[in-house]
Backbone as JSON Lines, residues from 0, in Angstrom:
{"i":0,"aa":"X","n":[-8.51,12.86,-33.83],"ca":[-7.29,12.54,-34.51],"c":[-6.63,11.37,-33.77]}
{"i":1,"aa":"X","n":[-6.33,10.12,-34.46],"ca":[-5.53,8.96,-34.03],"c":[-3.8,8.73,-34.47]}
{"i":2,"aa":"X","n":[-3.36,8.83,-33.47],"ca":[-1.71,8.66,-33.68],"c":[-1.26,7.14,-34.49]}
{"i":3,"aa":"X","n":[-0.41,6.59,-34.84],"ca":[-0.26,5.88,-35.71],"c":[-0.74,4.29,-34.68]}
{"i":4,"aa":"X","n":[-0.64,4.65,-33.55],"ca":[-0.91,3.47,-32.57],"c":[-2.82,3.1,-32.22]}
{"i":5,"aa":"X","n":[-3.08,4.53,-32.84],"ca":[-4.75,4.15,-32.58],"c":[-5.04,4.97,-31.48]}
{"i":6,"aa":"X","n":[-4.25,5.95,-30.55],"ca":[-4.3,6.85,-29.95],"c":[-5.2,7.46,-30.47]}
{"i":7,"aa":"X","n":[-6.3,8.32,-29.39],"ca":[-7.13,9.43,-29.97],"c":[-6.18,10.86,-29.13]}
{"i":8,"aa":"X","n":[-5.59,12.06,-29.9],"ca":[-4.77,13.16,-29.31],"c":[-4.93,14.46,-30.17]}
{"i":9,"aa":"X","n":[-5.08,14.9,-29.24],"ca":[-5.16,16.37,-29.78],"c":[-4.05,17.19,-30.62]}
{"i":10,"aa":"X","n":[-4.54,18.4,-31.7],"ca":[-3.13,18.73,-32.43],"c":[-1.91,19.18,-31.47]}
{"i":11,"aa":"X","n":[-0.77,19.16,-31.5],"ca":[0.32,20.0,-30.69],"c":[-0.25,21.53,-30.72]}
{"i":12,"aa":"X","n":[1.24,21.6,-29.6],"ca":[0.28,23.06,-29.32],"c":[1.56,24.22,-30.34]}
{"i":13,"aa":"X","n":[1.2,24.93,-30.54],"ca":[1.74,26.05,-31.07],"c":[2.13,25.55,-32.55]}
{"i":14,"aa":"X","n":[1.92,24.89,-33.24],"ca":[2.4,24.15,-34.39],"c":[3.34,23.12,-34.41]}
{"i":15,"aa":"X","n":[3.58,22.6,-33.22],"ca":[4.88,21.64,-33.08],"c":[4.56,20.5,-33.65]}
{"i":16,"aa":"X","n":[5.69,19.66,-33.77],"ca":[5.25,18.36,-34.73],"c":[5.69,17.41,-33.84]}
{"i":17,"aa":"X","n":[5.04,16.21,-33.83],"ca":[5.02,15.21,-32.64],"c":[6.43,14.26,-32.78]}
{"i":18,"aa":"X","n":[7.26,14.03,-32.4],"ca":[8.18,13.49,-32.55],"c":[8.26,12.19,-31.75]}
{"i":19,"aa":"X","n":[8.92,10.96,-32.07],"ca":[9.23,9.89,-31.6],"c":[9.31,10.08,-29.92]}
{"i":20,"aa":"X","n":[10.07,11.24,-29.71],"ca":[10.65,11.2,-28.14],"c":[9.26,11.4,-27.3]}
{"i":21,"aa":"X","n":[8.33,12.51,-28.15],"ca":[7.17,13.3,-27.39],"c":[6.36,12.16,-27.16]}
{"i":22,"aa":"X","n":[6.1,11.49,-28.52],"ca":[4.98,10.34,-28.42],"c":[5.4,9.2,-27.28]}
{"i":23,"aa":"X","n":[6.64,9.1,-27.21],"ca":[6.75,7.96,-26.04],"c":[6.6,8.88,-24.66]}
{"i":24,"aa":"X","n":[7.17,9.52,-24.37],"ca":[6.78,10.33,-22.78],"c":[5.28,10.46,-22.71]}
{"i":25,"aa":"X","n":[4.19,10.54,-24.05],"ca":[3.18,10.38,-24.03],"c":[2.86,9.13,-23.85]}
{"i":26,"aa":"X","n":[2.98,8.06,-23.86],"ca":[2.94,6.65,-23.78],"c":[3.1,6.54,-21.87]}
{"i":27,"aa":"X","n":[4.51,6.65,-21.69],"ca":[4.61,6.3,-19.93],"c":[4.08,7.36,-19.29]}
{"i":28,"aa":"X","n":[3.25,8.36,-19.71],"ca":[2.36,9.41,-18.83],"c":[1.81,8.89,-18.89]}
{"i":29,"aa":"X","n":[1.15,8.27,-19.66],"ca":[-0.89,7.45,-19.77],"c":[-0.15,5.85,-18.78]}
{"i":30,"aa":"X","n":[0.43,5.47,-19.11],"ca":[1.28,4.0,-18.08],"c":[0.69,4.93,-16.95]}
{"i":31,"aa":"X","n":[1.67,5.75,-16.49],"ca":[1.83,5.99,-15.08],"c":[0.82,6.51,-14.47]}
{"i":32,"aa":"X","n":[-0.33,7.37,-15.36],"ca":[-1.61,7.97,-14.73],"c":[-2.17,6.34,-14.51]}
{"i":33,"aa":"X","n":[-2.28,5.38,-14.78],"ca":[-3.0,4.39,-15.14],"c":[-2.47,3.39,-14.12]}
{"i":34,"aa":"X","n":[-1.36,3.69,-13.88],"ca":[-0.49,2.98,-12.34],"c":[-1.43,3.89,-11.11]}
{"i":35,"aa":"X","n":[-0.83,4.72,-11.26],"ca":[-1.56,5.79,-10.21],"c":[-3.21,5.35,-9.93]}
{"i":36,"aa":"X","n":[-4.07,5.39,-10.94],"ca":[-5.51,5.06,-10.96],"c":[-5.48,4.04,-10.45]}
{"i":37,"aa":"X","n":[-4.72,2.8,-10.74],"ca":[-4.96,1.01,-9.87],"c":[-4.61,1.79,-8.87]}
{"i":38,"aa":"X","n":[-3.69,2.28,-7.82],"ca":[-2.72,2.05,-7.13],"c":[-4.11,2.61,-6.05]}
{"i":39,"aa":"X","n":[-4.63,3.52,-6.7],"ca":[-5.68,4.79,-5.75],"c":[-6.81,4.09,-5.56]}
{"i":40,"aa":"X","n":[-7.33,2.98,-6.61],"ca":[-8.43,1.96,-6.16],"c":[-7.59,0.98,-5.31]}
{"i":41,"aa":"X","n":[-6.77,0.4,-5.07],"ca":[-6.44,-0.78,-4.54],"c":[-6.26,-0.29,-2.75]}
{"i":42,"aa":"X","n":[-6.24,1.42,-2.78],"ca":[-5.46,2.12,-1.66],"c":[-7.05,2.0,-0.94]}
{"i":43,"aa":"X","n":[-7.9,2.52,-1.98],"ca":[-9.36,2.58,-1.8],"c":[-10.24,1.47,-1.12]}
{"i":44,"aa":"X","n":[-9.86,0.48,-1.62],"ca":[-10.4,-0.98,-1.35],"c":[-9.82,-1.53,0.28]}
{"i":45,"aa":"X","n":[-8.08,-0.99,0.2],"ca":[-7.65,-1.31,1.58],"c":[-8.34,-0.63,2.88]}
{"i":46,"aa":"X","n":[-8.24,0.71,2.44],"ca":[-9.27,1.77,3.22],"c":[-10.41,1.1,3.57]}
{"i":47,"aa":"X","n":[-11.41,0.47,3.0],"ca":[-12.78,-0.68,3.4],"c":[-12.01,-1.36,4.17]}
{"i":48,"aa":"X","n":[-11.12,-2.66,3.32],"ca":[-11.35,-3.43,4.75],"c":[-11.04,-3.02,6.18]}
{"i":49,"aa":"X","n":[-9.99,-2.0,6.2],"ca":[-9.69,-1.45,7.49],"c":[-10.38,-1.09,8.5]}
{"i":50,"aa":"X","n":[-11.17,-0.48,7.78],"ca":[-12.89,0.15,8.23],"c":[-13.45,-1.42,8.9]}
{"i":51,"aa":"X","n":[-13.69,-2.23,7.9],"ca":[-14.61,-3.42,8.32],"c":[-13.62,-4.01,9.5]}
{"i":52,"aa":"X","n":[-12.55,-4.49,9.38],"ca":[-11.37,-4.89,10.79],"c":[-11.76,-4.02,11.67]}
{"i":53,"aa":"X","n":[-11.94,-2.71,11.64],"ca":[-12.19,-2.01,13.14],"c":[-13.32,-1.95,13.38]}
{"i":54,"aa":"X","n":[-13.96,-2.09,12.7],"ca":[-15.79,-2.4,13.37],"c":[-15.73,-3.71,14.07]}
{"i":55,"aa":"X","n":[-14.85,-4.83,13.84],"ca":[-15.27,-6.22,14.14],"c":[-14.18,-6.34,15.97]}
{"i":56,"aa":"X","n":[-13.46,-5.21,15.47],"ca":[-13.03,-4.46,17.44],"c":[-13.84,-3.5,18.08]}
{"i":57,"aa":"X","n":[-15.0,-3.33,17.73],"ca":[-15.4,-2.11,18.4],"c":[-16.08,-2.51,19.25]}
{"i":58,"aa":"X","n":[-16.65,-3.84,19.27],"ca":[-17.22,-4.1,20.24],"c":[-18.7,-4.98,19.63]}
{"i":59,"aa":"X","n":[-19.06,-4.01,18.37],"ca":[-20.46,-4.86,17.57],"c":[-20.14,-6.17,17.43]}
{"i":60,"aa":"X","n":[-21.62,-6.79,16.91],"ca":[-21.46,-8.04,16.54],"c":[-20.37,-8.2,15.28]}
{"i":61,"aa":"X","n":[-20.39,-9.81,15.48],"ca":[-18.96,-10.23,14.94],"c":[-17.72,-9.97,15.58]}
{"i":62,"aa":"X","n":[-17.56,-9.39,16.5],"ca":[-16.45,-8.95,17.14],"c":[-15.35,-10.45,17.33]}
{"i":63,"aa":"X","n":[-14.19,-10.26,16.66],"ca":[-13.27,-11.49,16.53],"c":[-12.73,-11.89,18.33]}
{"i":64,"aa":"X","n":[-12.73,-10.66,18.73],"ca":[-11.98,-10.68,20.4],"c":[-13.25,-11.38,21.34]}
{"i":65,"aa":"X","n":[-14.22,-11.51,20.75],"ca":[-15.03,-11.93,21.7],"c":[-15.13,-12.96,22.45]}
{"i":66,"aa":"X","n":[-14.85,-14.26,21.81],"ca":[-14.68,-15.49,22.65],"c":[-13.21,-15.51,23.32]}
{"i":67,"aa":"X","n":[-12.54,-14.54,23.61],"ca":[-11.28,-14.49,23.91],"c":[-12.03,-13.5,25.63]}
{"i":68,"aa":"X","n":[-12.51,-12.87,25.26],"ca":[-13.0,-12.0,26.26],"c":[-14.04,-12.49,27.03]}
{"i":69,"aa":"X","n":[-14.79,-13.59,26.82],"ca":[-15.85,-14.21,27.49],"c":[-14.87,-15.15,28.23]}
{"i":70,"aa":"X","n":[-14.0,-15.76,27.55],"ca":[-13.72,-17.01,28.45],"c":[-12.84,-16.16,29.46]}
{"i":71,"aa":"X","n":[-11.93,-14.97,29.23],"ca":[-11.35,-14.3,30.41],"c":[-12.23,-13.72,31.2]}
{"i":72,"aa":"X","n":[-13.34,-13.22,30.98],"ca":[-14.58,-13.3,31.77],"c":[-14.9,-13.95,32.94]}
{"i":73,"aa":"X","n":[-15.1,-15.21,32.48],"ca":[-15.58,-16.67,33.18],"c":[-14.47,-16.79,34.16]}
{"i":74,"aa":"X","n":[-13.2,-16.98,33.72],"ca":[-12.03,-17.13,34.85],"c":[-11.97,-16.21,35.66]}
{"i":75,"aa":"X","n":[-11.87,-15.09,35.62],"ca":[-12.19,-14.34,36.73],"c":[-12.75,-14.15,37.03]}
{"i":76,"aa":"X","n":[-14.3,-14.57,36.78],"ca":[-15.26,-14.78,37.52],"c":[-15.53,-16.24,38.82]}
{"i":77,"aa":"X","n":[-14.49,-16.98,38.28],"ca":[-14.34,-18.07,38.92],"c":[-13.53,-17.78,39.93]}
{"i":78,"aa":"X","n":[-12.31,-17.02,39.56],"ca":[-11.32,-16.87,40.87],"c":[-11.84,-15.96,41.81]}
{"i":79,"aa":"X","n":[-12.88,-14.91,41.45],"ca":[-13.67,-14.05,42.44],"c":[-14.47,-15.21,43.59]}
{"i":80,"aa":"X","n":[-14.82,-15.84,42.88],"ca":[-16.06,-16.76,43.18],"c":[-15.16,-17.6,44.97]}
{"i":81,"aa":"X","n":[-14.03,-17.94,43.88],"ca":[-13.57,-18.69,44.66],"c":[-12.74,-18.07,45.76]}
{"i":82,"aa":"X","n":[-12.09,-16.78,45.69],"ca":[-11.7,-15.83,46.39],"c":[-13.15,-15.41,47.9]}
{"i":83,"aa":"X","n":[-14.16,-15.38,47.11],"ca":[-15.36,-15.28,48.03],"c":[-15.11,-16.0,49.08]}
{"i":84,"aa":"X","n":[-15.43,-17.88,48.51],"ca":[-15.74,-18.64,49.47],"c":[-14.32,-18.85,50.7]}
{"i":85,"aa":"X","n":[-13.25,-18.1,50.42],"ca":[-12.52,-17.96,51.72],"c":[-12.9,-17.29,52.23]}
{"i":86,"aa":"X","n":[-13.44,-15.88,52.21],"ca":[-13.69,-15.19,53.33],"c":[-15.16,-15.62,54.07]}
């Protein structure tokens, strides 16, 4: 059964007859389930990249901190170095 909009809906329940007010609260329920559904993929999608950002800190390859951590590496490897040759 199609409502005058092309809706496919089931009969009312107990014999009730669909009225202007019912059919629109039926309208912003299907909106808002349909907000809700983007909102839960987009929540979904953020959830990945988050995932992928903390893999690229964990230490694996690609790791973004890495050339940040090599070159602090090197410098204190230099000031050891050079700390050495005083004693």
């Amino acid at each position: 059964m199609e409502d005058s909009e092309g809706n496919k809906e089931g009969p009312c329940r107990d014999g009730a007859q669909k009225t202007p007010q019912v059919t629109e609260e039926c309208v912003l329920l299907r909106r808002l389930l349909l907000g809700l559904e983007n909102m839960e993929s987009r929540m979904d999608r953020m959830e990945e990249q988050l995932k992928e950002i903390a893999a690229m800190f964990s230490g694996g390859e690609g790791c973004l901190a890495q050339p940040q951590v090599q070159e602090e590496e090197e410098r204190v490897q230099a000031q050891i170095t050079s700390l050495l040759g005083y004693i």
